[in-house]
Backbone as CSV, one residue per row, in Angstrom:
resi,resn,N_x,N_y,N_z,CA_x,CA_y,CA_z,C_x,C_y,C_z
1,UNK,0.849,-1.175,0.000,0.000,0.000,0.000,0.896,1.241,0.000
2,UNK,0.359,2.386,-0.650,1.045,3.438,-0.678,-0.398,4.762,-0.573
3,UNK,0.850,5.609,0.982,0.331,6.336,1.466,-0.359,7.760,0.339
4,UNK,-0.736,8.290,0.360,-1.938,9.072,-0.856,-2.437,10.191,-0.127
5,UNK,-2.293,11.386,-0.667,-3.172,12.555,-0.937,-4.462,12.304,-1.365
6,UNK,-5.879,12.311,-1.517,-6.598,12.110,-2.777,-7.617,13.425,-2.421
7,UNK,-8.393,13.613,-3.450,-9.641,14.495,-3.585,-10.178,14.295,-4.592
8,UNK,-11.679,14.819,-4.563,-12.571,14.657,-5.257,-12.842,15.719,-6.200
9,UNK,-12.676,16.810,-6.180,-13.253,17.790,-6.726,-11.944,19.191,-6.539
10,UNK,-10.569,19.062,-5.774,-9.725,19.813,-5.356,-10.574,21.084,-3.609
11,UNK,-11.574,20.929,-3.431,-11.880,21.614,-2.715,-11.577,20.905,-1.577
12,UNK,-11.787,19.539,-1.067,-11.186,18.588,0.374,-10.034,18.131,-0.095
13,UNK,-9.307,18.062,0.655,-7.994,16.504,0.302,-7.959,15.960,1.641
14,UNK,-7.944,14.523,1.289,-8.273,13.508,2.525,-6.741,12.757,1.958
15,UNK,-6.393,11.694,3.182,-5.314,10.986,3.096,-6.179,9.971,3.279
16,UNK,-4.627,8.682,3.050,-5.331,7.134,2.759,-4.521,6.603,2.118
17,UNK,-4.851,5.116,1.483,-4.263,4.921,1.218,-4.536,4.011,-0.319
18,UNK,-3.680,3.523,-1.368,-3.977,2.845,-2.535,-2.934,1.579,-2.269
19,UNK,-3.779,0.734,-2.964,-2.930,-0.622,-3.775,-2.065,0.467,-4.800
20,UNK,-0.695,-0.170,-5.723,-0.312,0.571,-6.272,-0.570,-0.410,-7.733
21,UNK,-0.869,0.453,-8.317,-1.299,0.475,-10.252,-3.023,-0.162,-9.847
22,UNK,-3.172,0.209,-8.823,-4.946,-0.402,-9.055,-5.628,0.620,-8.965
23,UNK,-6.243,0.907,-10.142,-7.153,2.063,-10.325,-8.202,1.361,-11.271
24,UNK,-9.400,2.765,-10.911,-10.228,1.999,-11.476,-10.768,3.182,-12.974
25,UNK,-10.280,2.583,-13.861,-10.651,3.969,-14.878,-9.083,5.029,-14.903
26,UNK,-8.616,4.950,-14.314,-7.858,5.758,-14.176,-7.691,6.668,-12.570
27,UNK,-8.561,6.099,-12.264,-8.960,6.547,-11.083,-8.633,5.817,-9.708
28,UNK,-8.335,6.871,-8.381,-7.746,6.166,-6.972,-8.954,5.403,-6.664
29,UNK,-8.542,4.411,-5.567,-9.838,3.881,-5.110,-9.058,3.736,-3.409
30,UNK,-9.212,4.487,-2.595,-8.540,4.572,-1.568,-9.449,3.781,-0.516
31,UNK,-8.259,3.376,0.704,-8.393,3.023,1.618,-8.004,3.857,3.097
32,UNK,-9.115,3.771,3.697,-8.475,5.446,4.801,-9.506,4.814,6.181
33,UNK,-8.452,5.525,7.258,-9.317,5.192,8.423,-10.787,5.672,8.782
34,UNK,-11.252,5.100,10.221,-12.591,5.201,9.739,-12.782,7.099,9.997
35,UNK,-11.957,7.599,10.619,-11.932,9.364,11.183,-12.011,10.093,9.332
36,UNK,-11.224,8.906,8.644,-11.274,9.803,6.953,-12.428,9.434,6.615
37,UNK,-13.097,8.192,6.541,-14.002,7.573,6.224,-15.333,8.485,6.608
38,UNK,-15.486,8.591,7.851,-16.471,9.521,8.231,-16.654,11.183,7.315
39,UNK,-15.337,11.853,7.020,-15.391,12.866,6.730,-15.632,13.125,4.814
40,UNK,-15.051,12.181,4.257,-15.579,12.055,2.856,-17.021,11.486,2.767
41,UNK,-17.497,10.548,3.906,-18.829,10.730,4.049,-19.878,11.542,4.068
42,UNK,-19.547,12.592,5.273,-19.684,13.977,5.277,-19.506,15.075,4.153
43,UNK,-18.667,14.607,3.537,-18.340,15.986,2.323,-18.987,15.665,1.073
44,UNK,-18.740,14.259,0.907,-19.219,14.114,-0.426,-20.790,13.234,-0.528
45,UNK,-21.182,12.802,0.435,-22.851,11.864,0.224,-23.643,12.572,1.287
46,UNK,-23.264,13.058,2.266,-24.356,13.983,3.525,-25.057,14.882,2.829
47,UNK,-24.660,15.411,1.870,-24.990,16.617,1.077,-26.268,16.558,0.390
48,UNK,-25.787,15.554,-0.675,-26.441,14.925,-1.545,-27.658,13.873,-1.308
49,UNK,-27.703,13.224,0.106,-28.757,12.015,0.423,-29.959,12.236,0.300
50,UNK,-30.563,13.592,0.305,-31.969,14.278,-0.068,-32.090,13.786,-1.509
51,UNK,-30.744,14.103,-2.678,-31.113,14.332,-3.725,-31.566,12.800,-4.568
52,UNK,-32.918,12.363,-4.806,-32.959,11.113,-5.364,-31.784,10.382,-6.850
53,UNK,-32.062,11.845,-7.600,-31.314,11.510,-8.728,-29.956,10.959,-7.885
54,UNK,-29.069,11.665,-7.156,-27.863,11.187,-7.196,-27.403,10.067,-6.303
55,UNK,-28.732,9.480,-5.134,-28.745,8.363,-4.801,-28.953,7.165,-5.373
56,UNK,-29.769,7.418,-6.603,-30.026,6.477,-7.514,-28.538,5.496,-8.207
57,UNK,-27.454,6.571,-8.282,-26.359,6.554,-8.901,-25.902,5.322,-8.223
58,UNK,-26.335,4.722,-6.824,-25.719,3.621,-6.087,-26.425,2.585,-6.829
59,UNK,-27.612,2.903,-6.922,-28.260,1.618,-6.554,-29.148,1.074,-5.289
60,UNK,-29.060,0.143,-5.219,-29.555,-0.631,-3.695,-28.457,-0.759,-2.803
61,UNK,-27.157,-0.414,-3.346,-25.901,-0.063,-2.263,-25.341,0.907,-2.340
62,UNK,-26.052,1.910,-1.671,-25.554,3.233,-1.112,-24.180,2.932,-0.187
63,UNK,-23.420,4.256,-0.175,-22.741,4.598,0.593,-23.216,4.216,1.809
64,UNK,-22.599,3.883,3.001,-23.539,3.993,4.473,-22.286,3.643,5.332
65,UNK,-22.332,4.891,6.485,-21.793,4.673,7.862,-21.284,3.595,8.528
66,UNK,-22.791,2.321,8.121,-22.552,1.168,8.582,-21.814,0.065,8.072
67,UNK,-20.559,0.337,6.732,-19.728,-0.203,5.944,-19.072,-1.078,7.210
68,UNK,-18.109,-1.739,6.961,-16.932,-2.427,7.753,-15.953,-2.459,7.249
69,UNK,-15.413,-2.203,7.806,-13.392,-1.892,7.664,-13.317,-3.529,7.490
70,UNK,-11.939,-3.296,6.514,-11.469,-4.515,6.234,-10.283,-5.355,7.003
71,UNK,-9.803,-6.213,6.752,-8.957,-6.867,7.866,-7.981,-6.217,8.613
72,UNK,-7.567,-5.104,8.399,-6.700,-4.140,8.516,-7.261,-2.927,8.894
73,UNK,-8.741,-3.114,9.118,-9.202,-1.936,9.923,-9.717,-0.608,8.976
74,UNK,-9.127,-1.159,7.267,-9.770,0.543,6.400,-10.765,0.475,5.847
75,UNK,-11.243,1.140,5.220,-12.301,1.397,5.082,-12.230,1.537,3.236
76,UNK,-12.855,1.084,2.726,-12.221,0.841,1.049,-13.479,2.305,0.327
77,UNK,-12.838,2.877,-0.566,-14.149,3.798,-1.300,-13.636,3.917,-2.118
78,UNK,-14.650,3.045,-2.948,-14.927,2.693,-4.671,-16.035,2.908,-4.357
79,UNK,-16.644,4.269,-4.728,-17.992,4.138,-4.567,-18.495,4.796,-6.030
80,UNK,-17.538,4.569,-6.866,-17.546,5.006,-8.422,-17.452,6.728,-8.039
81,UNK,-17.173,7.309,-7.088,-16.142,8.562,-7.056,-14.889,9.037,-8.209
82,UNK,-14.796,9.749,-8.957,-13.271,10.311,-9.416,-12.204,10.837,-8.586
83,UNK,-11.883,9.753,-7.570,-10.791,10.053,-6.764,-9.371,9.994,-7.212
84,UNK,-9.410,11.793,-6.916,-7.495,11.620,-8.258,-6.358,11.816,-6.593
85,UNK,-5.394,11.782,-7.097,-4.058,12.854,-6.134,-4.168,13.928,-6.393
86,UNK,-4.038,14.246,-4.974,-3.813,15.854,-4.653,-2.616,16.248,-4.484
């Protein structure tokens, strides 16, 4: 794993972390604790959870709080985000 800058849009940058050459599209798919986890939660789907159109974008698997960290405790988000380096 390699430690990572990432953001979504240049307005947040969150840390975390990537597999290295695994992208998806071209794109990061980071792994970050759950304190990052919470806050790209916050920035990027709290906003938006009113809006149907852009919940739709999940599916029947939304984003949600109640995810589980993986064996190592992170928290994975591929949530089809354009997560580049910051």
């Amino acid at each position: 794993m390699k430690n990572v800058s990432f953001t979504l849009d240049g307005d947040f940058i969150f840390e975390g972390a990537i597999k290295e050459n695994n992208t998806w599209n071209g794109w990061l798919q980071p792994y970050v604790t759950r304190e990052v986890f919470e806050q790209v939660f916050a920035t990027c789907i709290a906003p938006n959870a009113h809006d149907p159109e852009f919940m739709e974008y999940f599916g029947d698997q939304p984003p949600s709080l109640d995810d589980e960290p993986n064996a190592d405790g992170l928290y994975y988000l591929a949530w089809g985000f354009c997560f580049q380096e910051a």
